[in-house]
C-alpha positions as CSV (number, residue, x, y, z in Angstrom):
1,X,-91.2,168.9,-37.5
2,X,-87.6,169.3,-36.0
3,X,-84.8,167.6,-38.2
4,X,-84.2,163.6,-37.2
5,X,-81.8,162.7,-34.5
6,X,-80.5,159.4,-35.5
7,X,-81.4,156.5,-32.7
8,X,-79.7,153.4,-32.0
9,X,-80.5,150.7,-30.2
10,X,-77.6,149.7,-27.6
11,X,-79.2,147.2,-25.2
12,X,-81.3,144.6,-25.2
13,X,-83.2,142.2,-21.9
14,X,-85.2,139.5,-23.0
15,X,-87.7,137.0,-20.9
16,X,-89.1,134.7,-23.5
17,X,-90.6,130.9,-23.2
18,X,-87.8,130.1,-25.0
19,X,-85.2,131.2,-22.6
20,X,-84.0,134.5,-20.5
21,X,-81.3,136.6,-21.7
22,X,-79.9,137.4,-25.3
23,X,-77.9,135.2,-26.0
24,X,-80.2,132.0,-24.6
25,X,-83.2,133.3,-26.5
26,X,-81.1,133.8,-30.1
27,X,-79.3,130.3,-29.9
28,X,-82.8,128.9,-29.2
29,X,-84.3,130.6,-31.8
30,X,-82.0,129.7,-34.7
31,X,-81.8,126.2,-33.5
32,X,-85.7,125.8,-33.8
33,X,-86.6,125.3,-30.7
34,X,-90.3,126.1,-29.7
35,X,-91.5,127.3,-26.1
36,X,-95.1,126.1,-26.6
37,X,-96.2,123.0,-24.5
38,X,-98.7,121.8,-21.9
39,X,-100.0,124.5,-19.5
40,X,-98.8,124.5,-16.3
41,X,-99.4,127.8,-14.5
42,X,-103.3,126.4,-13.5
43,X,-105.4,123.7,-12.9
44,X,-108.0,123.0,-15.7
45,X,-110.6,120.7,-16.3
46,X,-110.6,118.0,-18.6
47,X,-112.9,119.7,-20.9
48,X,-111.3,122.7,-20.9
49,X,-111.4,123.7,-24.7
50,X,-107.6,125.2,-25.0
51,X,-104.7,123.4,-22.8
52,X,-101.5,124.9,-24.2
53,X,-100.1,127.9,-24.2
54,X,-96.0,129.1,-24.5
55,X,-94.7,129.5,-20.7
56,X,-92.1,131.3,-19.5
57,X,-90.0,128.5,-18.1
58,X,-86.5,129.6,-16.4
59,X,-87.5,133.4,-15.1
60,X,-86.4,133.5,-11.3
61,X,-88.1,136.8,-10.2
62,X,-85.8,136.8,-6.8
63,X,-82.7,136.6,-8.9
64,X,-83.6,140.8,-10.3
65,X,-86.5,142.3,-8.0
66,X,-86.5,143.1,-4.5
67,X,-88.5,140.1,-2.5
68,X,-90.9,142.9,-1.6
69,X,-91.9,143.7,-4.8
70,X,-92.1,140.6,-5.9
71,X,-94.7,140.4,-3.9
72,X,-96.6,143.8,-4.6
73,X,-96.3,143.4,-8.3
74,X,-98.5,140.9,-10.9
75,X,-95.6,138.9,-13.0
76,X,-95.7,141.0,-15.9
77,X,-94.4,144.1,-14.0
78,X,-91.8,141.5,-12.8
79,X,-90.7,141.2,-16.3
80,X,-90.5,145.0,-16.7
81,X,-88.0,145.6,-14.0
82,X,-86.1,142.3,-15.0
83,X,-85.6,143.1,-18.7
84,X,-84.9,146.9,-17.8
85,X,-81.8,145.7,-15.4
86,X,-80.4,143.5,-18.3
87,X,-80.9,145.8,-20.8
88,X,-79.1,148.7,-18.6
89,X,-76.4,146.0,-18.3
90,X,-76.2,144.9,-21.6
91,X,-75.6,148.5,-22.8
92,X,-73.2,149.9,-20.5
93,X,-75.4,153.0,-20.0
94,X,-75.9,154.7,-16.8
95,X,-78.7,156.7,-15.8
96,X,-77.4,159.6,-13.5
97,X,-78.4,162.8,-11.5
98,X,-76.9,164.6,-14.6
99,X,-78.9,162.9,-17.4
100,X,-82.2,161.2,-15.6
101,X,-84.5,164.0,-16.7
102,X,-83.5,163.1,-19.9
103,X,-83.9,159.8,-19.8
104,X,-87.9,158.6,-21.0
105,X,-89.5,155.2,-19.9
106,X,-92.3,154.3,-22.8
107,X,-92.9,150.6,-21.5
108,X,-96.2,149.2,-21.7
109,X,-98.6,146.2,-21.9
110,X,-101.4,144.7,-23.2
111,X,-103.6,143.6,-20.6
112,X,-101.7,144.0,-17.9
113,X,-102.1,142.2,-14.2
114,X,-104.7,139.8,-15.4
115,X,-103.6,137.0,-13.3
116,X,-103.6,139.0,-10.1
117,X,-107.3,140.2,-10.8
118,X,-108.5,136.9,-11.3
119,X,-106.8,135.7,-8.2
120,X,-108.2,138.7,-6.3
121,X,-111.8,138.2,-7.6
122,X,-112.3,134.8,-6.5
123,X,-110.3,135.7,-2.9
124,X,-112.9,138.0,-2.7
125,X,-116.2,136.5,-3.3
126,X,-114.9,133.2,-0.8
127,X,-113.2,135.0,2.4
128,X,-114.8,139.1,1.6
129,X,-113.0,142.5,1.0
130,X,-111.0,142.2,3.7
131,X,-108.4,139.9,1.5
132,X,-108.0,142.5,-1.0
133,X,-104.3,143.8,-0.2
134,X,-104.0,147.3,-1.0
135,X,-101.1,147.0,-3.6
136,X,-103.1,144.9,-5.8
137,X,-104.5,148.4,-7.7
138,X,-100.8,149.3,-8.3
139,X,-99.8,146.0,-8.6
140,X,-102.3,145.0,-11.5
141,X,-102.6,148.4,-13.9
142,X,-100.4,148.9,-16.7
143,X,-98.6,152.0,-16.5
144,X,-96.9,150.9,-13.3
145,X,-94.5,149.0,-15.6
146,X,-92.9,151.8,-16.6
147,X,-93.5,153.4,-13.1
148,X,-91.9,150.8,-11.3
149,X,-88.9,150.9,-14.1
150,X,-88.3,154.7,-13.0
151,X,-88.8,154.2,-9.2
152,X,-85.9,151.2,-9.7
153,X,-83.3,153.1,-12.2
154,X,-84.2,156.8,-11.4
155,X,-85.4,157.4,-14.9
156,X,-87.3,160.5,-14.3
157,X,-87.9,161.7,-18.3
158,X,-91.4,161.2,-20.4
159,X,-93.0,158.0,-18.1
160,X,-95.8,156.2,-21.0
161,X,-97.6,153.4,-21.5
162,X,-99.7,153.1,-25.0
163,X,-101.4,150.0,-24.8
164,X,-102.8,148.8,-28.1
165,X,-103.1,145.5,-28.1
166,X,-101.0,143.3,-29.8
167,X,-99.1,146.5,-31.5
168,X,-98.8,148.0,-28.3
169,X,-94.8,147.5,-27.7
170,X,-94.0,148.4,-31.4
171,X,-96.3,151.7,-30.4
172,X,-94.1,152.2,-27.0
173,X,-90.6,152.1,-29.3
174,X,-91.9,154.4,-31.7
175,X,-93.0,156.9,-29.5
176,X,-90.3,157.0,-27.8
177,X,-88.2,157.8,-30.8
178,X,-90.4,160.3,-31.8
179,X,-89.7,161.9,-28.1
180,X,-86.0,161.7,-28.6
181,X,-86.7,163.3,-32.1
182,X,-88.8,165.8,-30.1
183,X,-85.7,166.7,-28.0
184,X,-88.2,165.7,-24.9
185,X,-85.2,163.1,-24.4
186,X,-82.2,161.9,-25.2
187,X,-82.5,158.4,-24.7
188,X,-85.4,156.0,-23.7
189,X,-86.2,152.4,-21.9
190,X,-88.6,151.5,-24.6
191,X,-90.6,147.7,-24.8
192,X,-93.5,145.8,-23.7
193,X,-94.3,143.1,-21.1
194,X,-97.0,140.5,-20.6
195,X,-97.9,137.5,-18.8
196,X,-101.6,136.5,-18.9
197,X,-101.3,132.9,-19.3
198,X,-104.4,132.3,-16.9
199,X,-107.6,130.7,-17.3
200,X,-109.8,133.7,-17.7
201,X,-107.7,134.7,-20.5
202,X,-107.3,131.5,-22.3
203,X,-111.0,131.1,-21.9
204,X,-111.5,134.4,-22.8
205,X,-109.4,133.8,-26.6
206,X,-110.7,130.4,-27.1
207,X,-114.5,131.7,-26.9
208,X,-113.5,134.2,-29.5
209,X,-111.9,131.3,-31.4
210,X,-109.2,132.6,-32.0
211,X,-106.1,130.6,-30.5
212,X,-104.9,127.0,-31.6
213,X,-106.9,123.4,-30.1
214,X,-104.5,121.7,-30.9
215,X,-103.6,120.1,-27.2
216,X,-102.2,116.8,-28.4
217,X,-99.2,118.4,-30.0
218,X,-98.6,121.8,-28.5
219,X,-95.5,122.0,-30.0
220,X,-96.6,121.9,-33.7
221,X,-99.8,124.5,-32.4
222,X,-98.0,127.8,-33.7
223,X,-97.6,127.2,-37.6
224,X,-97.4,130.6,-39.2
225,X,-98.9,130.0,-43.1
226,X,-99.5,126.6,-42.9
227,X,-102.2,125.6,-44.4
228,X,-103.1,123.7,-41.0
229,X,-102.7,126.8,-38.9
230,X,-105.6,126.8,-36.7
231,X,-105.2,130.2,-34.1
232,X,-102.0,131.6,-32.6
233,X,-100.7,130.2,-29.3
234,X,-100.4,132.7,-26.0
235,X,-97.4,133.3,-24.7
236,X,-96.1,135.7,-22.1
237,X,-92.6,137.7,-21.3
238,X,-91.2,140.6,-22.2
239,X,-88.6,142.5,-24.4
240,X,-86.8,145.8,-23.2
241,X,-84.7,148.0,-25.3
242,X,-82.2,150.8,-24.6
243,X,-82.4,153.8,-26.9
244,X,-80.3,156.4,-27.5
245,X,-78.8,159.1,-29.9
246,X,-76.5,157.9,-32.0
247,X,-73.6,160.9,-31.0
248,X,-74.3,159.7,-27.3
249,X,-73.8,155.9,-28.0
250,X,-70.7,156.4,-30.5
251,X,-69.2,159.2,-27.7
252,X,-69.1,156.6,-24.9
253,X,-68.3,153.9,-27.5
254,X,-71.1,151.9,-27.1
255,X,-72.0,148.5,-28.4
256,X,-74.6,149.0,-31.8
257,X,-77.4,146.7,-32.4
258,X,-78.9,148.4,-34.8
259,X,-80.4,152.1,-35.9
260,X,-84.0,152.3,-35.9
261,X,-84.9,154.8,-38.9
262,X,-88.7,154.5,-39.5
263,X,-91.7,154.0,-37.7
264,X,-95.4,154.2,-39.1
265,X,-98.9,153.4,-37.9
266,X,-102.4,152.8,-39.3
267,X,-105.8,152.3,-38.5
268,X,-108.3,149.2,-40.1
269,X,-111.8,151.4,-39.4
270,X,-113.0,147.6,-39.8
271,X,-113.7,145.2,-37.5
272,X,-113.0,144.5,-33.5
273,X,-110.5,142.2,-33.8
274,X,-110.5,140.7,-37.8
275,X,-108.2,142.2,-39.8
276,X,-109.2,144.7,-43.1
277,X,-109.7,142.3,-46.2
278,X,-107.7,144.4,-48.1
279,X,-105.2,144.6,-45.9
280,X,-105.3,148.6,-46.6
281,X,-104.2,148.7,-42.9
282,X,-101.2,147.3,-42.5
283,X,-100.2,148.2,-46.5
284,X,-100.8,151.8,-45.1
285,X,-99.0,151.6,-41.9
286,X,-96.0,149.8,-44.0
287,X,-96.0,153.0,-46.2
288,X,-95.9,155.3,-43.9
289,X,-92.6,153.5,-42.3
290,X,-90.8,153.5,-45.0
291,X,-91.3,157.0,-46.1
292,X,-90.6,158.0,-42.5
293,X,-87.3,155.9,-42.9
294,X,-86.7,157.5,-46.4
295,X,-86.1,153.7,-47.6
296,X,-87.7,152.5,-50.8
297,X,-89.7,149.2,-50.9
298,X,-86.7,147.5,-52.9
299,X,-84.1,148.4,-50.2
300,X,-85.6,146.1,-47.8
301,X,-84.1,142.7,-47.2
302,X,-86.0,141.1,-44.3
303,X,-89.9,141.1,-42.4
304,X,-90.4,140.1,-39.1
305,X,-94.0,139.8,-39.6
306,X,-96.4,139.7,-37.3
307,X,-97.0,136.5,-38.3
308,X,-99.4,135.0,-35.5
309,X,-100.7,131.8,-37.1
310,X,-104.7,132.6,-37.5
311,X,-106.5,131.6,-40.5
312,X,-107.4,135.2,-41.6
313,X,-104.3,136.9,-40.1
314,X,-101.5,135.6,-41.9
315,X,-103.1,135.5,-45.6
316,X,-104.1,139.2,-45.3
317,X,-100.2,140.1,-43.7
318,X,-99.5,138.3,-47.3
319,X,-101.5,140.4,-49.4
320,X,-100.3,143.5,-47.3
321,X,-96.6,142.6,-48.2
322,X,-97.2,141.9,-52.3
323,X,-99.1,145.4,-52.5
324,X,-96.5,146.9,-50.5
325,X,-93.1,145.6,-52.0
326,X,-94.7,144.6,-55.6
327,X,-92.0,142.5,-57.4
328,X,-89.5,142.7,-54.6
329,X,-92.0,140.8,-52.2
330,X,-90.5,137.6,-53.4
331,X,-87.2,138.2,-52.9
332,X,-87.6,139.2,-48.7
333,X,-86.7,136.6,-46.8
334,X,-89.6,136.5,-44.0
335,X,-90.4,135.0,-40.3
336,X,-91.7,134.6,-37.8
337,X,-90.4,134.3,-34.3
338,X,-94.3,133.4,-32.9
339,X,-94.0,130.4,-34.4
340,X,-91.5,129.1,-31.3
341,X,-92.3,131.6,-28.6
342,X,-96.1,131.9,-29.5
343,X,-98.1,135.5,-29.4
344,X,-96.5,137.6,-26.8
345,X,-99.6,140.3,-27.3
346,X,-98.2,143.8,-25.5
347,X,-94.7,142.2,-25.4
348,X,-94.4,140.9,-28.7
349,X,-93.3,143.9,-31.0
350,X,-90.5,144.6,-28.5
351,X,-89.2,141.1,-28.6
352,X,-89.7,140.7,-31.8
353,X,-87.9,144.0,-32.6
354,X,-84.9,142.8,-30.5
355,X,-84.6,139.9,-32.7
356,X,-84.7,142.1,-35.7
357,X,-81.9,143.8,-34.4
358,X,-79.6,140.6,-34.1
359,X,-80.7,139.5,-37.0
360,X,-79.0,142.5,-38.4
361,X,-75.9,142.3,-36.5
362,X,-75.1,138.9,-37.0
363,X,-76.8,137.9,-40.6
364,X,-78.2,134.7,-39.8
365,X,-82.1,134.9,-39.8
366,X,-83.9,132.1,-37.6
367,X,-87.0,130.1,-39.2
368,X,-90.3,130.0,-39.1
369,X,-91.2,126.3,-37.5
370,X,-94.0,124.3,-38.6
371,X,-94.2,125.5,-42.2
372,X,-95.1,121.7,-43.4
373,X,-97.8,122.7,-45.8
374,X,-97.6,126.0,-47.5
375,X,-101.1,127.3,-47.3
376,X,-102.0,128.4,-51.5
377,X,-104.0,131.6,-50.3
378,X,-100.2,132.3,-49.0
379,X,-98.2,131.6,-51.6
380,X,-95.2,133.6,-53.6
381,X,-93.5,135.0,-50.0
382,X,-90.5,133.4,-48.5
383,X,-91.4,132.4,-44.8
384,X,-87.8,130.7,-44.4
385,X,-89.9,127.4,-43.2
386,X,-88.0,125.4,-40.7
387,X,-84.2,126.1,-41.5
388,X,-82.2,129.0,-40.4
389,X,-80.8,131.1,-43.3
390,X,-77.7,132.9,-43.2
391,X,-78.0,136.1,-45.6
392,X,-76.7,139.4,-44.7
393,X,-79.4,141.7,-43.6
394,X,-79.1,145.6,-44.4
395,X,-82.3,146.9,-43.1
396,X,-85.4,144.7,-42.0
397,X,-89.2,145.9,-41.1
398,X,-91.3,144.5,-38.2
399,X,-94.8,144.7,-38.5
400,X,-97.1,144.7,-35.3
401,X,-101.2,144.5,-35.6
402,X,-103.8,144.1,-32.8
403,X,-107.2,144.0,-32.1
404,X,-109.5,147.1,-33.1
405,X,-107.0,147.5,-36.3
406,X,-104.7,149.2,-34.4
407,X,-100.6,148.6,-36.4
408,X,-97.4,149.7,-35.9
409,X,-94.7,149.3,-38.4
410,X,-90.7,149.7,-38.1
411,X,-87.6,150.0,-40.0
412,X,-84.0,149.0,-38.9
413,X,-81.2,149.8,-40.5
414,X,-78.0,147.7,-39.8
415,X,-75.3,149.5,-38.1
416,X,-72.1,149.8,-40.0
417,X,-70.1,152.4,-38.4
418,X,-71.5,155.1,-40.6
């Protein structure tokens, strides 16, 4: 194992239902403000079990990709190339003949061009195979995210795309620190994208039961630890994050978010999509962060937890957290951001990682919305229900667990000129 480059993270581009951009997304988030309401990207039946879902409201595709791609591309690649551009921006860094072979793009997504598919399917079966157009392939699979991201910045390092569910972005960042530890690069355009608010989709999550009915009040659906919570809400956007060495960043005197210093996964071996019971899963994926981050338990000041809102979900994140940080668990201060944007699946960890980073920087941490009746199976944590909190954040861990009992932990430390 070669010796530990230290990463930072020096950009940030953000497409979220609650806004498009940094510093929309964090003044929306501290305020309280929720992006879940009435769906309005399709036409659905009266009947139609699930009727809310977390939009992305203000994105104006034409405003960062060319017209033509807009075109060729599903909206979630959309979000790719948009978040890359503001993230490039954001950082100041340039990606040249000199350094794009060392430059990586680990940028990936869930499920990828659902939308499209669905769209093309029923094209199909009306008007016959002629309608197909032949970008919808490249259009629709996954790994063009990070394919179109090169073709657009001339990345030409490591070009990935894990996909693991709903851990898959938090997958996508830590790889790509482990290739800048490799010495395979020196710094990486590292996130996840999603945008699957369709109806085969919604249908899809509702038959499993596993995403909130509650239609006449979308915005009090996503209530993390409530003891109403009834499913997480789908959402759909993106987060993108520039990473680099931390020599490169301080040489050119770049801006410092934050330094990401651990990253652990873990299997479940349990169930398709229910969590372990014991929560030896995400308790071992937490462990293994922190002992890659060389940080103990006690050290940590704030979770971003994963924090979706389903019944079983957040009481076993719970018990994961007290076995993990034993008598410090009470004293982390703990949110979570789904509970205003909803569950960003393949997009999520990146976005929420991005807010882990500000939260760092700027020592205010937003709150967790909807917390009206603490759920007793949840009890002893501190979800910071309702009210933003300002406390000064040294280093903070986001957790990230999807389907099959795939996880993905990480550890930030705050960056103070050290």
């Amino acid at each position: 194992m070669p010796s530990k480059r230290r990463i930072v993270i020096t950009g940030l581009g953000l497409v979220t239902p609650v806004g498009t951009g940094v510093e929309p997304v964090w003044e929306a988030l501290i305020a309280g403000r929720t992006g879940v309401g009435r769906i309005t990207k399709f036409e659905f039946a009266p009947d139609f079990p699930v009727q809310i879902a977390a939009e992305v409201k203000d994105f104006k595709a034409e405003e960062w990709v060319d017209p033509k791609e807009i075109r060729r591309n599903d909206t979630f690649i959309h979000y790719a190339l948009a978040c890359t551009k503001m993230a490039l921006q954001d950082s100041g860094f340039a990606i040249t003949p000199a350094n794009a072979e060392r430059v990586a793009v680990a940028v990936s997504s869930g499920i990828g061009g659902l939308p499209w598919i669905e769209k093309t399917v029923r094209e199909m079966s009306e008007k016959g195979h002629k309608r197909v157009s032949p970008f919808f392939i490249p259009g629709v699979i996954i790994n063009l995210a990070p394919g179109q991201i090169s073709i657009a910045c001339g990345a030409k390092g490591p070009n990935v795309s894990p996909v693991s569910a709903c851990a898959t972005a938090s997958h996508a960042i830590g790889e790509a620190c482990r290739m800048i530890h490799y010495g395979d690069a020196d710094a990486a355009i590292a996130g996840g994208v999603e945008a699957v608010v369709c109806s085969i989709a919604i249908a899809g999550f509702a038959s499993m039961r596993a995403v909130s009915t509650r239609n006449d009040a979308p915005e009090k659906a996503s209530r993390p630890w409530d003891a109403g919570r009834d499913g997480f809400v789908l959402g759909e956007g993106g987060g993108i994050l520039i990473l680099e060495t931390l020599e490169a960043a301080q040489e050119r005197g770049a801006k410092i978010y934050a330094e990401i210093v651990g990253f652990g996964m873990s299997g479940d071996a349990f169930h398709i999509s229910a969590p372990s019971e014991d929560g030896d899963g995400p308790v071992r994926c937490m462990r293994a962060a922190l002992a890659d981050a060389g940080i103990r338990p006690e050290e940590v000041d704030l979770l971003n937890a994963h924090g979706t809102s389903t019944p079983a979900g957040d009481k076993i994140e719970t018990l994961a957290v007290k076995k993990v940080f034993g008598d410090h668990a009470g004293n982390l201060q703990i949110h979570s951001t789904k509970s205003m944007i909803g569950h960003l699946l393949g997009a999520a960890g990146a976005v929420e990682t991005a807010v882990a980073a500000m939260t760092l920087q700027r020592g205010v941490v937003h709150p967790t919305v909807n917390q009206e009746v603490p759920d007793p199976e949840c009890a002893g944590l501190n979800y910071t229900p309702n009210t933003a909190v300002k406390r000064e954040v040294r280093v903070a861990i986001k957790n990230s667990f999807g389907f099959g009992g795939t996880n993905a932990s990480l550890v930030l430390r705050k960056w103070e000129g050290r």
